[in-house]
N, C-alpha and C positions, 0 to 999 in steps of 0.2 A: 732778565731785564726789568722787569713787574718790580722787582727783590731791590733793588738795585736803584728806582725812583723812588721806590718806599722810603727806603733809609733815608738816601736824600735829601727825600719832602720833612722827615720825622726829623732829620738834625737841625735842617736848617727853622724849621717853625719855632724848634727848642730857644733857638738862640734870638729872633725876633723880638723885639723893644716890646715892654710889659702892654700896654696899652694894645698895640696888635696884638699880643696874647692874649689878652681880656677879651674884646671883640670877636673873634675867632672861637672860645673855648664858650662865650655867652654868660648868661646871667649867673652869679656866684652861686653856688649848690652848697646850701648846711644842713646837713644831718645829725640830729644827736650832738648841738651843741658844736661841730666840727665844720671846717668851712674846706672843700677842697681845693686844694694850690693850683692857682691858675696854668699854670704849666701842663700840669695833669689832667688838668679838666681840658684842657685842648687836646691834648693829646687822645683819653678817652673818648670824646665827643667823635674825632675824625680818625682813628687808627684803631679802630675795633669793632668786632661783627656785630650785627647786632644784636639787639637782646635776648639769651634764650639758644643764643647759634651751639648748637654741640656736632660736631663732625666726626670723621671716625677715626680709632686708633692712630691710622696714619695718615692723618691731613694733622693727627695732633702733634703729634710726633714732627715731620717737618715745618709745621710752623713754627713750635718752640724755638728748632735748631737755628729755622734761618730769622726768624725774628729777633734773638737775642742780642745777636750783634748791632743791630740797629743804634742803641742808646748805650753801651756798654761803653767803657771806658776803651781811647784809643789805644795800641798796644804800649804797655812797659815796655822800656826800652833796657837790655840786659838780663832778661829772665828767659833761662835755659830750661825746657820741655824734655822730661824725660818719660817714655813710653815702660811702662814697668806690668807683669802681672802677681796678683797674690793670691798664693793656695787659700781654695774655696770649697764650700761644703758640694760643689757640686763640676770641681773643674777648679779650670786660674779665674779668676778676676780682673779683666782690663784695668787701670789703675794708668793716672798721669800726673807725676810727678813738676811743679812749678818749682826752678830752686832760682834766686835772685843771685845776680851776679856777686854779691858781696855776702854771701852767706858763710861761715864758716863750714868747714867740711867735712867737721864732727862736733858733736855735741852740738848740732842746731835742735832751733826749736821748729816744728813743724805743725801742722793744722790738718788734719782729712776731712774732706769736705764732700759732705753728699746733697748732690742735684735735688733741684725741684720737681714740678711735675704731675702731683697728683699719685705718682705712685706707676705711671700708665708711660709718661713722656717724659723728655730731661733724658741728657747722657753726657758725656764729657764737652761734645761739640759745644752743647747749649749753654753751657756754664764756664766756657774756660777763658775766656776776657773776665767774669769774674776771679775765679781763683788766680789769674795769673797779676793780674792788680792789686788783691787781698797778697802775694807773695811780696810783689814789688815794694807793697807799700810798709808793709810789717817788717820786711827782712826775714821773714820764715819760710820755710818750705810747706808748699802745698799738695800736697795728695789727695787728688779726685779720684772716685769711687765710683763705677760704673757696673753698679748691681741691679740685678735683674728686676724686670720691670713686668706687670700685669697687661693684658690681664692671661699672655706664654703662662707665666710665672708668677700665679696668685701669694700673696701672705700664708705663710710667712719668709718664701724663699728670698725675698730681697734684704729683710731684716737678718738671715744668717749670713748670708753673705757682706753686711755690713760691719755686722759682728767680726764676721775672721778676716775683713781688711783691717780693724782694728789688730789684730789680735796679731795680723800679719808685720803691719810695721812696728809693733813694737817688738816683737820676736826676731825681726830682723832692723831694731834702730840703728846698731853700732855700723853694719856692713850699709845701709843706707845714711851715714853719717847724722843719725839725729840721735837725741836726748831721750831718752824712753820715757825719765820723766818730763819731760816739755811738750808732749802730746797733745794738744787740745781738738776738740771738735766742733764744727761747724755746719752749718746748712738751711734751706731755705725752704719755705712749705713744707713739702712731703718731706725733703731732705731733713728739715727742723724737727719731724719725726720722726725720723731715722737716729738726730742728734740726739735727742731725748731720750730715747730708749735706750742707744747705746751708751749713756752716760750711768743712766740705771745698773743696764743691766753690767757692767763691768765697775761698777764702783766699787768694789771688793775685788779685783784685781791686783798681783805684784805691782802693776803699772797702769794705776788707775788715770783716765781724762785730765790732764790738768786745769782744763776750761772748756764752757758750752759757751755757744755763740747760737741764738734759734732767730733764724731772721724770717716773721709771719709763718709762726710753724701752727702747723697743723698736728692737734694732739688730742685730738676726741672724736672719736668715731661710733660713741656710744648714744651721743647726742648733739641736738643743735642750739646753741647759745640763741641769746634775739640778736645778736647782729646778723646771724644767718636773714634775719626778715629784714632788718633795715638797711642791710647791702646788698639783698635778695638778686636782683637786675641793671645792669650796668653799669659796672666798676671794674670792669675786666674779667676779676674770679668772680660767677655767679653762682646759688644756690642749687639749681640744675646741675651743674657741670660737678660742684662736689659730690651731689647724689650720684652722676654718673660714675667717679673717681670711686667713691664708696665701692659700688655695687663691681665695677672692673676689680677690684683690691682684694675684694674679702672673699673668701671661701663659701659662707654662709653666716647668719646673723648672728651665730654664738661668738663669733672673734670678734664682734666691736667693742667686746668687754672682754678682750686679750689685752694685757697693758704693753705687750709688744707691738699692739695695735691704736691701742690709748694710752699714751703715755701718762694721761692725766688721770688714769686710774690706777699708777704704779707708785710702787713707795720710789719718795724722791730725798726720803733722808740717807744722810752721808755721801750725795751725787756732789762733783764738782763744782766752784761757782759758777754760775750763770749770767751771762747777757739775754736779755729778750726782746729782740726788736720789731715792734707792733706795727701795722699800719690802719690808718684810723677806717677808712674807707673800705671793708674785709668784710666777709663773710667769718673769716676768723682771727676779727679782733681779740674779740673775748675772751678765745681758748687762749692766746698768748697773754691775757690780762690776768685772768683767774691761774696760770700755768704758774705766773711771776708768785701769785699771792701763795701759790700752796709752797713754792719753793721757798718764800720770806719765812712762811709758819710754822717750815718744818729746821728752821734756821740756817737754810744756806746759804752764801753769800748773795745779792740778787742785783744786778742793777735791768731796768725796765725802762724803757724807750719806748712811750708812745709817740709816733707823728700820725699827727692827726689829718694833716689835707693828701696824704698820699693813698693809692691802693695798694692792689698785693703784692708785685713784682717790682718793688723798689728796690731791691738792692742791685737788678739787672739792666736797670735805666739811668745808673748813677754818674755814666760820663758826660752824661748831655740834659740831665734832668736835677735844676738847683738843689732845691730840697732832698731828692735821694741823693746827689752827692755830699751833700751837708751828714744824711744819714752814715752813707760809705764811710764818712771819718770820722764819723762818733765811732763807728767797728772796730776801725783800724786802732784806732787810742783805746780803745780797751783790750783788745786783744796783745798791744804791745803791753799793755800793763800788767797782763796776767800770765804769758805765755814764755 
C-alpha cells in the first residue's frame, strides 16, 4: 500500500506546473558550475533517505525492484517477454529476452543489457520497463542479464557470467533470430561496468560488440575522481554507499586494479564505438568523463552526453522525469544509428 502511494505522490508531483515544482524542490542547487533540474531537485529533496542512510543487502535489493517502476516509462504496448536461460560458468543464466512486435524474425539486431546496482542489487525485475522501452523504441531485441550479484558471489563471478551471456547469444544468434553481427551492449552504473569490460574483453572476438551504450557507468575502483567530494551527500548515489558497493564486490584490495574491475585501467583500443551517458549531479561523473576521453585518445568512435542537472539513476526515471526522458531519446537515436 506504502509502494503504491509512493508512486502515486512521485508521478503526480512530476507532472505539476514548473512553478509548484520550483517551490516544493526549494532554492536552485549549482554545483561545479551545474544547476540541478528542477524536477529532480524535488524529487531528491522528498523521495529519498536521508543522507548517509545505507541499509542491508536486502532492504537494497527490494527497494531497487520496487522503486523502479515508479518513474519508468508506462508499458510498450506490443513487446513480447521471452523467459530464456544461457550456459554459464557456473550453471544457466536467467536471461529475458524483449522482442517488439515488429521485429523481424531473423537477422535482428539485438542489445544485451546489464542492470545496475552497485554490483550487490538490480535483477531483471528492476530493469525491465527499461529494457522493454529501449526494445519498443529501437525496434531491437533486448536481452537482460541477470548475473550474479555480491556480496553470495564476490568479483569476478558476475563479470564471467556476463562474459558467457555474451558469448551465449552470439553462439546461438541464428536459432534466437539475431544478427551475430548486430550485437550491441548496454548498461547502467554497475551494469555500465559490466558494458565496458565486456566490450574490452571480447573485442577480438569472431563477433565482436557492435556498440556500447554506458549510461553513469561506474569504471574505477582503483580510485575516487573529486566528484566523489562534490556529490559526496545527497544526490541519491552517495560516496558512503559506493564505499559500501566497493567493499561488498571485491575480494580484496588487489582487484581494484583488475581492469575486469576497472575498466578504466584496461586497453580500450580496437573496443566498439561508444555512447557515454553522464549525469552531472554523480559521484561518478568523472569516471564517465575521463572514460569518454581515454576512448577519444585511443581513437574510437566516442559520442559523450553530459546532462548536467540530473543525478545517477536517470535513465530509470525517464517516463515521468522531462530531462531523463529528453535523455532516454538521445539513447534511442544513437543506438538506432549504430546497431
Amino acid at each position: 500500500m506504502k509502494n503504491a502511494v509512493l508512486k502515486f505522490a512521485a508521478r503526480r508531483l512530476c507532472q505539476m506546473p514548473m512553478p509548484i515544482v520550483r517551490l516544493l524542490g526549494g532554492r536552485a542547487i549549482t554545483v561545479d558550475g551545474q544547476t540541478l533540474d528542477p524536477v529532480v531537485q524535488m524529487m531528491v529533496r522528498h523521495f529519498t533517505d536521508p543522507p548517509g542512510t545505507i541499509g542491508t543487502v536486502e532492504e537494497l535489493r527490494a527497494g531497487l525492484d520496487v522503486q523502479s517502476e515508479w518513474l519508468c516509462h508506462p508499458p510498450a504496448p506490443g513487446v513480447r517477454l521471452q523467459e530464456v536461460k544461457m550456459e554459464g560458468p557456473n550453471g544457466p543464466i536467467p536471461c529475458e529476452i524483449h522482442r517488439p512486435r515488429d521485429l523481424p524474425t531473423q537477422d535482428a539486431p539485438a542489445l544485451l543489457f546489464y542492470h545496475g546496482g552497485g554490483h550487490v542489487g538490480g535483477s531483471l525485475a528492476s530493469h525491465r520497463g527499461v529494457c522493454r522501452q529501449l526494445a519498443y523504441d529501437v525496434n531491437c531485441a533486448v536481452v537482460a542479464v541477470d548475473y550474479r550479484l555480491a556480496p553470495e558471489h564476490k568479483f569476478p563471478a558476475g563479470i564471467h557470467d556476463s562474459l558467457a551471456a555474451y558469448d551465449a547469444v552470439v553462439s546461438n544468434a541464428r536459432e534466437l533470430g539475431f544478427d551475430p553481427s548486430r550485437i550491441a551492449l548496454g548498461g547502467d552504473s554497475a551494469g555500465g561496468n559490466v558494458t565496458a569490460v565486456v566490450a574490452q574483453q571480447r573485442k577480438d572476438a569472431p563477433h565482436p560488440p557492435r556498440y556500447q551504450i554506458l549510461w553513469s557507468p561506474w569504471l574505477d575502483m582503483s580510485q575516487q575522481r573529486r566528484s566523489y567530494e562534490l556529490f559526496a551527500l545527497g544526490y541519491f548515489l552517495e560516496k558512503p554507499l559506493m564505499e559500501w558497493y566497493t567493499d561488498q564486490y571485491l575480494p580484496d584490495e588487489e582487484s581494484r586494479l583488475d581492469p575486469m574491475a576497472s575498466p578504466m585501467l584496461g586497453d580500450v583500443s580496437g573496443v566498439c564505438p561508444a555512447a557515454v551517458m553522464v549525469a552531472g549531479f554523480d559521484p561518478l561523473r568523472d569516471d564517465g568523463l575521463d572514460y569518454a576521453r581515454m576512448l577519444e585518445a585511443a581513437g574510437v568512435q566516442t559520442t559523450l552526453n553530459l546532462y548536467e542537472g540530473v543525478v545517477h539513476p536517470f535513465v530509470n526515471v525517464a517516463g515521468y522525469v522531462p530531462v531523463a526522458k529528453d535523455a532516454f531519446n538521445d539513447a534511442v537515436t544513437l543506438i538506432k544509428a549504430n546497431v
